[in-house]
N, C-alpha and C positions, 0 to 999 in steps of 0.2 A: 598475366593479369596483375593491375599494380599492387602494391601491399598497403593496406593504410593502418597508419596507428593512432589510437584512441584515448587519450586522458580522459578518465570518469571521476566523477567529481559529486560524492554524496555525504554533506555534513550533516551530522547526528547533533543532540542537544550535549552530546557531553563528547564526542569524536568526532574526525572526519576522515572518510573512509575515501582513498584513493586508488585508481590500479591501472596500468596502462595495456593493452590490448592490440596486437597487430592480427589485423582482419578477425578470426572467431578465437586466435592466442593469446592466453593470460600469459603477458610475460611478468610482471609485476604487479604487488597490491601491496596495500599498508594500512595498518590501522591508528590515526595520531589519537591516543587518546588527550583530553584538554581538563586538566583541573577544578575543581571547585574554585580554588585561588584566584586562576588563571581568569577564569571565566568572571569572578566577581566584579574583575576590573571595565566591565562593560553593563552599563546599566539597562540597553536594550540590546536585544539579539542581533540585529541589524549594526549594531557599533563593534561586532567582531569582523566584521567584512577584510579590511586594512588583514587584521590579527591572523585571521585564517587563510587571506591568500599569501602573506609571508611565509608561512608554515608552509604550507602547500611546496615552496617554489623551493624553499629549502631542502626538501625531504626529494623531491625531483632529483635537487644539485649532488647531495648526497650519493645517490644511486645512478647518476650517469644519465641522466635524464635533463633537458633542454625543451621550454615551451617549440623551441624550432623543428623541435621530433615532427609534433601531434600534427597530423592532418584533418584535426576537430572534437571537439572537448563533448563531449556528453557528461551530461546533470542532473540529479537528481530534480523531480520537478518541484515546484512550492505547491503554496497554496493560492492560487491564481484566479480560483471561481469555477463554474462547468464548463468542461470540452469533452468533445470527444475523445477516445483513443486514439493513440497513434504518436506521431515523432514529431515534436515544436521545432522550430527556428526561433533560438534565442535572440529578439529585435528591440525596438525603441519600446514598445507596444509590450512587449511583458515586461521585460524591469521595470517599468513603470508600476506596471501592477504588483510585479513582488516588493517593490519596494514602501507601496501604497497598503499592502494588504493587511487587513484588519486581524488575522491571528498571526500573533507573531512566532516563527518554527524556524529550527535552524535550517528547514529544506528550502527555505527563499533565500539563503544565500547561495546555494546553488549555482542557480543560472546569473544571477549578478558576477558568482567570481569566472563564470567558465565567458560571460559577455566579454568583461576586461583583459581575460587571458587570448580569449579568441581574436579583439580587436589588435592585439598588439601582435600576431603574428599572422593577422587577413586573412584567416578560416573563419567557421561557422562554427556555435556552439548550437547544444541540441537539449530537449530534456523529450522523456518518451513516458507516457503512461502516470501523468499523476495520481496524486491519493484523488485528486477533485475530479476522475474522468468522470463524465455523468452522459449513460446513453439509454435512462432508466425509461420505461414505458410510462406514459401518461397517466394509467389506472394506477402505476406502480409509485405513485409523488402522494398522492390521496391520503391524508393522516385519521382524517373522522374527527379534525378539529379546525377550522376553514383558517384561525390565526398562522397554521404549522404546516410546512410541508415537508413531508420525507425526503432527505437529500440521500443523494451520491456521494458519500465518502469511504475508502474503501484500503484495502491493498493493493490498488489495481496493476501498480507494476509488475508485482511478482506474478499474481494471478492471469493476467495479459501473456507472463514469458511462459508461466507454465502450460496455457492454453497451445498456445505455438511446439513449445513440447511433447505433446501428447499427438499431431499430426503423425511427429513419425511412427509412436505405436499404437493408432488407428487407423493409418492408411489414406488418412481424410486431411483437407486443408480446415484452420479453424473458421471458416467462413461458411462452408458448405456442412456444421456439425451442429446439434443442440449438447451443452454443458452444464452440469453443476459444478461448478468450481468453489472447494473450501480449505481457505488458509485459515490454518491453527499456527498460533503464536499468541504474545502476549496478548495479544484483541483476536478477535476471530470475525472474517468476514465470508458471509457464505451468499455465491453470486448464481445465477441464470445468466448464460449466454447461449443466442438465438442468432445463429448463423452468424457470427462473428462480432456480435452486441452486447455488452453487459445490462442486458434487461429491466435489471433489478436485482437490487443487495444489499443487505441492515448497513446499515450507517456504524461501522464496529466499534463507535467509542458509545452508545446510547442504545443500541438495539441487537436484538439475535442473543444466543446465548453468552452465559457468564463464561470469562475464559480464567486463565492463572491472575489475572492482572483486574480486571473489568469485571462491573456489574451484567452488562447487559441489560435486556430489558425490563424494567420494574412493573410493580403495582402501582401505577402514576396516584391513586387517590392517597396511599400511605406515604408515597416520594412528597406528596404536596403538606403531608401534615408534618414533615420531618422539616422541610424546609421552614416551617411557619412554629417551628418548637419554640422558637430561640437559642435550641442546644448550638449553630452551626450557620456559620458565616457561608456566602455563595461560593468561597473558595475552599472551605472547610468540607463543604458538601461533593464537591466537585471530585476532589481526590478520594472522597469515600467509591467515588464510583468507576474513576480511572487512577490507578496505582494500584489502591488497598480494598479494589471488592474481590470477588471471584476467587481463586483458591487461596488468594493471601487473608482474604476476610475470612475462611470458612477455617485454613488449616496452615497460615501465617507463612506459606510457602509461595512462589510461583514459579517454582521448579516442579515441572510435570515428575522428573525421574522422581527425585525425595516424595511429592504426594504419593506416586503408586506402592513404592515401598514403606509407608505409614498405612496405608491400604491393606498390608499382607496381614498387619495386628490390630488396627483399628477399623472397626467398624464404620466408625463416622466419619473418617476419609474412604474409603471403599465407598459407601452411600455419596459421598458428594462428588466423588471423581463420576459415580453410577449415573449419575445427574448432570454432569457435564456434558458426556456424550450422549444421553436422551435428548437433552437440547438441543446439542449441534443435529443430531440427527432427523429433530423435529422440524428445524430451521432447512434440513435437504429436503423432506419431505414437501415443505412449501414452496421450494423452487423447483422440482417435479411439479407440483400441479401448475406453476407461473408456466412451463414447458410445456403445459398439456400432454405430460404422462409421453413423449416422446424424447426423449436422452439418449444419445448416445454412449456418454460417459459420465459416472462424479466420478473426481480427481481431487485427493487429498494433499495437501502440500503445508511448508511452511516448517517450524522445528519440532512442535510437535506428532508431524505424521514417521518421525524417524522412531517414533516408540510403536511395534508391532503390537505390544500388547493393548492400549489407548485404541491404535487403531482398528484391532478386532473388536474391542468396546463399539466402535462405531458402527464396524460392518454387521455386526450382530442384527442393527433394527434395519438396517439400507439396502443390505447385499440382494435382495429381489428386485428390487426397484431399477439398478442397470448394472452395466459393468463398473467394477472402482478401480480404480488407477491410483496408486499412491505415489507422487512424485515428490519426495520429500525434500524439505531445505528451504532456501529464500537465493534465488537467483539475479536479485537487482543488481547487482553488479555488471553483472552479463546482460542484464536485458537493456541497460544503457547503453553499453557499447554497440550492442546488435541494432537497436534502435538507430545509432547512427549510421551503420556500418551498412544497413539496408540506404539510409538517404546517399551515401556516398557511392555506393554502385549502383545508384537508380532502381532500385528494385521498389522503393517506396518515396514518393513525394512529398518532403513533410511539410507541415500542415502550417499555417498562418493565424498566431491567435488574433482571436476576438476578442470585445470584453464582454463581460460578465452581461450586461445591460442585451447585447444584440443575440446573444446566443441565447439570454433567455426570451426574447422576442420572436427568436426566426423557431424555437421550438415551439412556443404558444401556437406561430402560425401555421406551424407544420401540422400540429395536433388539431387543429379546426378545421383544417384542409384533409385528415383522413374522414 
């Protein structure tokens, strides 16, 4: 069988994380971290494109590495709009969109740098599983304010590879299984998967519980008199609720280990860490009933689930409810390269984006047609 190898390609807002992969082998990874300095010298995020594919190509040249290796680039995905699951062909038709796309994230440079490294050595570049996968049930968009609809925004790559994980220690393919899958990290997204679906799942920068980093979900009537105080500009607000809520607002950490051990003396980190996980717990609890009380598995994942004691916090209110599974860590690395590495052995066909406009249309009409 032939061997194919892999350059992953997933830039961060402050690093870009590289690793090269022959068939499921990590031969190589690297992490460029990029300065505040550095970074200043680019007024939009899209103007380090040039900056970071040099870098890139360098740190290859360094380590014996040649674009002429790779038999196809896997990418981190952007922010592109709703798709489904599964493995892109990086084409004319998403760059377009990444490069069009209205929030600007260092994960659209992604598939622009792995497009231009792809076209110059006539491979295919890939991205698998963005944050924007969206395969949410119709009931599940419904906000109870007709201006607003619930979106898909998520962890979905890591949570996607740890689904795929958990096959081999239940015996089942993920397609044929009901899931609760919940990544703890700095946001926390806690999902329903339905035979191979991500059903429904908080949006982890606006809903579901508070994490180390994040509010979560608020009291919308006191969110709306904070905004209207005058205390706090839209982006003043903003950060209150992604950066500095959640264990940094309550106990100026968002290191789980330092909260648990402020916990062993303090009572009022004990209580809010006690809270943390009542939340996350409450938040599986409503994806059990989105399951209809039929689960095979919740699966804990992500860096958080590497702390047994947080994670007996959890199992404490859940453990009746079904088997847990803690697969701990963040696998995106690996789930890029596997992503592609399925399209390249045929095992998976990947997918041809849309845009935003037809995929929300062919759902409308799918939804009127059940």
């Amino acid at each position: 069988m032939e061997t194919y190898t892999i350059l992953v390609i997933n830039p961060g807002s402050t690093s870009t994380k590289i690793a090269v992969y022959e068939d499921e082998k990590l031969v190589f990874e690297k992490s460029i971290t990029h300065s505040p300095s550095e970074l200043s010298r680019f007024p939009k995020v899209m103007d380090q494109l040039e900056y970071r594919e040099k870098i890139i190509l360098d740190v290859l040249k360094e380590n014996g590495f040649s674009l002429e290796n790779f038999n196809a680039i896997a990418c981190r995905g952007g922010l592109i709009g709703p798709v489904e699951g599964g493995t892109y062909l990086v084409d004319e038709s998403m760059v377009r969109a990444l490069k069009e796309s209205k929030i600007e994230h260092a994960s659209n440079l992604a598939g622009l740098i792995g497009f231009s490294f792809a076209k110059k050595i006539e491979v295919s570049a890939y991205i698998t599983d963005p944050v924007s996968v969206d395969e949410m049930d119709a009931v599940a968009r419904i906000s109870g304010l007709i201006d607003l609809e619930r979106k898909s925004q998520s962890h979905a790559l890591n949570i996607k590879a740890v689904a795929r994980k958990a096959e081999l220690e239940l015996g089942r393919k993920y397609e044929d299984m009901n899931l609760v899958i919940v990544h703890l990290g700095g946001g926390i997204s806690i999902s329903a998967h339905r035979m191979g679906k991500m059903v429904d799942v908080n949006n982890a920068n606006d809903e579901g519980p508070f994490s180390p980093e994040r509010t979560g979900e608020l009291p919308v009537g006191d969110v709306v008199k904070m905004a209207y105080s005058g205390k706090y500009s839209c982006r003043d607000l903003k950060k209150r609720y992604i950066g500095h809520g959640g264990l940094v607002a309550y106990l100026g950490t968002n290191d789980l280990r330092e909260a648990l051990k402020m916990a062993e003396t303090d009572s009022k980190a004990a209580l809010i860490l006690k809270a943390m996980a009542y939340q996350i717990a409450k938040g599986i609890a409503e994806m059990y009933i989105v399951l209809d009380g039929k689960v095979d598995a919740i699966i804990l994942t992500g860096g958080m689930a590497f702390s047994s004691q947080f994670v007996e916090m959890i199992k404490s209110y859940i453990s009746n409810l079904a088997l847990v599974l803690v697969i701990a860590g963040g696998y995106e690395m690996e789930a890029l390269a596997m992503g592609a590495l399925r399209v390249l052995r045929g095992e998976e066909k990947a997918k041809i984006y849309e845009t935003k406009e037809v995929k929300k249309y062919e759902h409308e009409k799918t939804s009127r047609a059940r």
